[in-house]
C-alpha positions as CSV (number, residue, x, y, z in Angstrom):
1,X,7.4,2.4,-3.8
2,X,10.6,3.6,-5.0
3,X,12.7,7.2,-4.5
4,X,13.6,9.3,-6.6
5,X,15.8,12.8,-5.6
6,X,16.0,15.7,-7.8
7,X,19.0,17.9,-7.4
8,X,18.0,20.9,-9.8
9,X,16.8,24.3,-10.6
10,X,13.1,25.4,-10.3
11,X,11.2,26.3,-13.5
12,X,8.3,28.6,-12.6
13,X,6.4,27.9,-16.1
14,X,6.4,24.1,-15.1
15,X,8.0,22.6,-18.3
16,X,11.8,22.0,-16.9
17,X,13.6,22.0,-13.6
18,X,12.1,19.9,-10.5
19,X,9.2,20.1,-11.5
20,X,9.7,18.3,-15.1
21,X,11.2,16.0,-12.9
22,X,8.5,15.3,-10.5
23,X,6.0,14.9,-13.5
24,X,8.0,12.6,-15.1
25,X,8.8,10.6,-11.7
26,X,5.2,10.2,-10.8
27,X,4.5,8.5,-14.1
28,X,6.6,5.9,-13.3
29,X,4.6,5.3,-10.3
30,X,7.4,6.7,-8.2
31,X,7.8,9.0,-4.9
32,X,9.7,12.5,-6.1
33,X,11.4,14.7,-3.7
34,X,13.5,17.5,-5.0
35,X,16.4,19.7,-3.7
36,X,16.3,22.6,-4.9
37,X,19.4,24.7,-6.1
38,X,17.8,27.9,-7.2
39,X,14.3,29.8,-7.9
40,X,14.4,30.6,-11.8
41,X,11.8,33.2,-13.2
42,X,11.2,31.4,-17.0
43,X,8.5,30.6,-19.5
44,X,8.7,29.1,-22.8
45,X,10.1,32.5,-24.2
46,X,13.6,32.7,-21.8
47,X,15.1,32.3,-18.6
48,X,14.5,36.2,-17.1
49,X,15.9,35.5,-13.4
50,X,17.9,33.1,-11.1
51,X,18.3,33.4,-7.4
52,X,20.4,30.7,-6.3
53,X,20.3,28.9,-3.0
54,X,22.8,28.9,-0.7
55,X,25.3,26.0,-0.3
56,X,24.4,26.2,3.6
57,X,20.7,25.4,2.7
58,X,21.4,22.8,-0.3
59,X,23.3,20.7,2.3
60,X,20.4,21.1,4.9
61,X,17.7,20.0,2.5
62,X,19.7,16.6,1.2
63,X,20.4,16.0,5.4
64,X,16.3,16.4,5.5
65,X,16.3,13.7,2.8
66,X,18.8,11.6,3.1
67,X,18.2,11.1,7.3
68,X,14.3,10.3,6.5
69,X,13.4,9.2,3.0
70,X,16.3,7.6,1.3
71,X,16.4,7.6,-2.4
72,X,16.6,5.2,-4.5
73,X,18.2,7.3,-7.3
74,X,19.1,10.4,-7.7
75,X,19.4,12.7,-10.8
76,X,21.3,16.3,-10.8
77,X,20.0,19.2,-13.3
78,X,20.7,22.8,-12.7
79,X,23.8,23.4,-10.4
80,X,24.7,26.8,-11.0
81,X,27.6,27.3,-8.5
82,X,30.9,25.8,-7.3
83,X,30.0,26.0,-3.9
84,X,26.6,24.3,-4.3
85,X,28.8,21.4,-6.8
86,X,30.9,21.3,-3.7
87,X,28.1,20.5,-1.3
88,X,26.3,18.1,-2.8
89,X,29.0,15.7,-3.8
90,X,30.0,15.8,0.1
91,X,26.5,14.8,1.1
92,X,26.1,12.2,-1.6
93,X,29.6,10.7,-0.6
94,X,28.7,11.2,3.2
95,X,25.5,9.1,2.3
96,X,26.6,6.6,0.2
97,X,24.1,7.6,-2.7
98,X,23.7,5.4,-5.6
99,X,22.3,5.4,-8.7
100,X,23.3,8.8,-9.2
101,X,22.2,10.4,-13.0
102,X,24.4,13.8,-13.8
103,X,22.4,16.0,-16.7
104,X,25.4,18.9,-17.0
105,X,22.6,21.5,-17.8
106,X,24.5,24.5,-19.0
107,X,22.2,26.2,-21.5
108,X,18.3,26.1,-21.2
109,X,16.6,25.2,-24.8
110,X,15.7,28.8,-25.6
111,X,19.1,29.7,-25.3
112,X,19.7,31.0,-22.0
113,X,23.1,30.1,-20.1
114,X,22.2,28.2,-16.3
115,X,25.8,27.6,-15.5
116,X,28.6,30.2,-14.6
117,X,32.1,29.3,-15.9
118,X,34.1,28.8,-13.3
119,X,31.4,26.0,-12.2
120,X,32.2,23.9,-14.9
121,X,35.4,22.7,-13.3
122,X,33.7,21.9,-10.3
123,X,31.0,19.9,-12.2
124,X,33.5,17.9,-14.3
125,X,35.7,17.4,-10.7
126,X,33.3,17.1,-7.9
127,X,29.7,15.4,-9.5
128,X,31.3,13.4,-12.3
129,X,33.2,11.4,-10.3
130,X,30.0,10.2,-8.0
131,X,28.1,9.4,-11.2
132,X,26.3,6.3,-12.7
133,X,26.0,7.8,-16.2
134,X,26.2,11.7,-17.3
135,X,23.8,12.6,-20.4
136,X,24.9,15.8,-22.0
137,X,23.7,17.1,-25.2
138,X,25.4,18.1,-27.8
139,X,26.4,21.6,-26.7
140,X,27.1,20.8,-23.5
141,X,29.2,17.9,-24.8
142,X,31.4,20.2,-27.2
143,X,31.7,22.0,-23.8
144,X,33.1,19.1,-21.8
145,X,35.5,17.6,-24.3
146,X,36.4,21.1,-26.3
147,X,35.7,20.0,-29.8
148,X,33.5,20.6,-32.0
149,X,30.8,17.4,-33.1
150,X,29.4,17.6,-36.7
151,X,28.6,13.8,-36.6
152,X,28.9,10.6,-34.9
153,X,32.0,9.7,-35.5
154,X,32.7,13.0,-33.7
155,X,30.1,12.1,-30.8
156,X,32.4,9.3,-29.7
157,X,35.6,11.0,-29.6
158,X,33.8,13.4,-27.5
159,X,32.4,11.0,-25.3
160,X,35.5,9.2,-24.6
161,X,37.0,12.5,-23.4
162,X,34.3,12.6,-20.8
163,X,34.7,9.5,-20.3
164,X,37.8,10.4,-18.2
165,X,36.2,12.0,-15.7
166,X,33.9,9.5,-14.7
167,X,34.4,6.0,-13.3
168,X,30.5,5.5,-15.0
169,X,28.8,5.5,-18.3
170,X,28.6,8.5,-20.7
171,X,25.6,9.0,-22.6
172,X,25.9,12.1,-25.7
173,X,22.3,12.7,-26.9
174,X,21.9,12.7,-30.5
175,X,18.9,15.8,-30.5
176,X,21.0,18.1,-32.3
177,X,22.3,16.1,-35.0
178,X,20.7,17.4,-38.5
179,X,20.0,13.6,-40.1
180,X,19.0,11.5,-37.1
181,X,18.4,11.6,-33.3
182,X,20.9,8.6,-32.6
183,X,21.9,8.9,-28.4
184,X,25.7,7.2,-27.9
185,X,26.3,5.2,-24.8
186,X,29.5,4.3,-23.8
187,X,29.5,1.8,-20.8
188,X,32.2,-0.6,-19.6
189,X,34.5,0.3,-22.6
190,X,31.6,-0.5,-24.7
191,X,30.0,1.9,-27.1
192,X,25.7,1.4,-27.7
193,X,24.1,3.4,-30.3
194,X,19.9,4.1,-29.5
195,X,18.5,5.2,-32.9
196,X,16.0,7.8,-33.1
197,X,13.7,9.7,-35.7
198,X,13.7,13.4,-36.0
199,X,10.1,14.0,-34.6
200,X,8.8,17.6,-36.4
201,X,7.8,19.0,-32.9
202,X,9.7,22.4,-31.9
203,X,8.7,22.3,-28.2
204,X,11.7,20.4,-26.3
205,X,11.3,22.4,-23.1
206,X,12.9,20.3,-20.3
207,X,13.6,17.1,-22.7
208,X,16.9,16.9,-21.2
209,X,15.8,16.8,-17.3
210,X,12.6,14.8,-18.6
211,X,15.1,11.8,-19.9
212,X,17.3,12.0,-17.2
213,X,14.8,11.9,-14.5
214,X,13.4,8.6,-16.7
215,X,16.7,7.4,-16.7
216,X,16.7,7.4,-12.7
217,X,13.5,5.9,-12.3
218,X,14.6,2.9,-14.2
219,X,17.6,2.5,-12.0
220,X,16.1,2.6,-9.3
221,X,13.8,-0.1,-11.1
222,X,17.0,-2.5,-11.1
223,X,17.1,-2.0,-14.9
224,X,21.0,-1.5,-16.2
225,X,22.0,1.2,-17.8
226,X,21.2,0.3,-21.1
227,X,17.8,-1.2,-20.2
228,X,17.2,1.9,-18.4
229,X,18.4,4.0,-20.9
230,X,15.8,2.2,-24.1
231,X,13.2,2.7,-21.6
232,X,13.7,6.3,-20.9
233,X,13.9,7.3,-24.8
234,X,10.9,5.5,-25.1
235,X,9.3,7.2,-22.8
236,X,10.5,10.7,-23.8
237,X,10.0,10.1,-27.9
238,X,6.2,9.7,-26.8
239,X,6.3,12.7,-24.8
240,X,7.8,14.4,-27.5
241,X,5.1,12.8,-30.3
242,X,2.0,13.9,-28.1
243,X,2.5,17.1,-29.6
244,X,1.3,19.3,-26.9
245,X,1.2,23.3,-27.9
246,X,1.7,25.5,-24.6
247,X,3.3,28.7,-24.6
248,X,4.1,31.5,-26.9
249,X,8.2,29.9,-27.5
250,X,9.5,26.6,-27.2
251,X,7.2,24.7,-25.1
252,X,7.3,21.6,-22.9
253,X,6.3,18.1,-23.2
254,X,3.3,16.2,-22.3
255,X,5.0,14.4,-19.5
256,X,1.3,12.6,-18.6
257,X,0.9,11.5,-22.2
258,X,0.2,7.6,-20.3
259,X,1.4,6.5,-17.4
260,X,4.4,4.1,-16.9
């Protein structure tokens, strides 16, 4: 069985965070274990709380890991702090971790901010670095590469700035685009474009750390990066389609919708 590591935050409601991640892990048929980088009081409605880890203990759960159950892959979510940045790219360099999937979570889907400022920095110095492929979304992309992107034209001038930071792939999701749902890869100088449909379903709680833990699994698989990456969309676009209606904002996805 393969071995999947989440590095993220906890969502308490169940629809993002570790334990999106472990739902959407174990339907690949796949053995989850989670670090996790802070407690997060949430529903559908907000993010109303987050009491972060400390580095100390971040770095003693991936030694529990890493010295007993070794991954396969590992994907990164919520990483709210320099010091907890700073931590876990020593003990995924110390450990030679591969197949490593970066989601730069910096704003949750209701709105809420998960990353401080001054952490941003650490992300783009630290984690990028150690990364197979990093899959922001829009927002989080006009963060990274400071301009604004209207269109795809403007998705890969974007993603070519990231690009720098990173001796892996870049992957821009395309949710936020008003025409289309189109996701830009670029790998080994090479750009990809993965169509997608607009699917008329306003719950996309935890579709970013739902695609990225996909993304992992199929790494871990031996599938490359653009294998992986058809795979995962597939697998989140039915998630999505299920159309499950939990929660009084924007809810989750129906991770269990069939199993991989």
């Amino acid at each position: 069985m393969k071995k999947i590591l989440t590095i993220a935050g906890s969502d308490c409601s169940g629809g993002a965070g570790i334990q999106a991640d472990i739902k959407t892990i174990t339907v690949h048929k796949m053995y989850a274990m989670s670090a996790i980088t802070a407690l997060t009081a949430q529903n559908t409605t907000g993010v109303y709380g987050v009491l972060e880890a400390t580095p100390e203990f971040v770095g003693q759960q991936l030694d529990c890991i890493f010295e007993d159950i070794r991954p396969d892959a590992v994907k990164i979510g919520m990483v709210s702090n320099t010091e907890i940045i700073k931590v876990i790219a020593r003990k995924l360099r110390e450990y030679e971790a591969e197949n490593i999937v970066v989601d730069p979570v910096m704003v949750s889907a209701s709105g809420s901010k998960l990353l401080k400022d001054d952490a941003i920095d650490a992300l783009i110095t630290h984690l990028f670095p150690l990364a197979t492929v990093i899959t922001p979304n829009i927002p989080e992309a006009q963060c990274l590469s400071e301009i604004t992107i209207k269109n795809k034209e403007d998705m890969e001038k974007a993603a070519e700035i990231i690009l720098k930071s990173t001796k892996g792939s870049v992957l821009i999701k395309g949710g936020h685009l008003d025409d289309c749902a189109d996701d830009l890869l670029i790998t080994e100088g090479i750009k990809y474009w993965f169509g997608g449909q607009k699917i008329e379903n306003p719950n996309t709680h935890g579709t970013g750390c739902t695609l990225s833990s996909a993304i992992a699994c199929n790494l871990a698989q031996g599938f490359n990066i653009i294998d992986s990456i058809k795979n995962a969309k597939e697998y989140i676009t039915g998630a999505i389609k299920a159309g499950l209606r939990i929660g009084k904002g924007c809810g989750p996805l129906d991770h269990c919708y069939k199993l991989i």
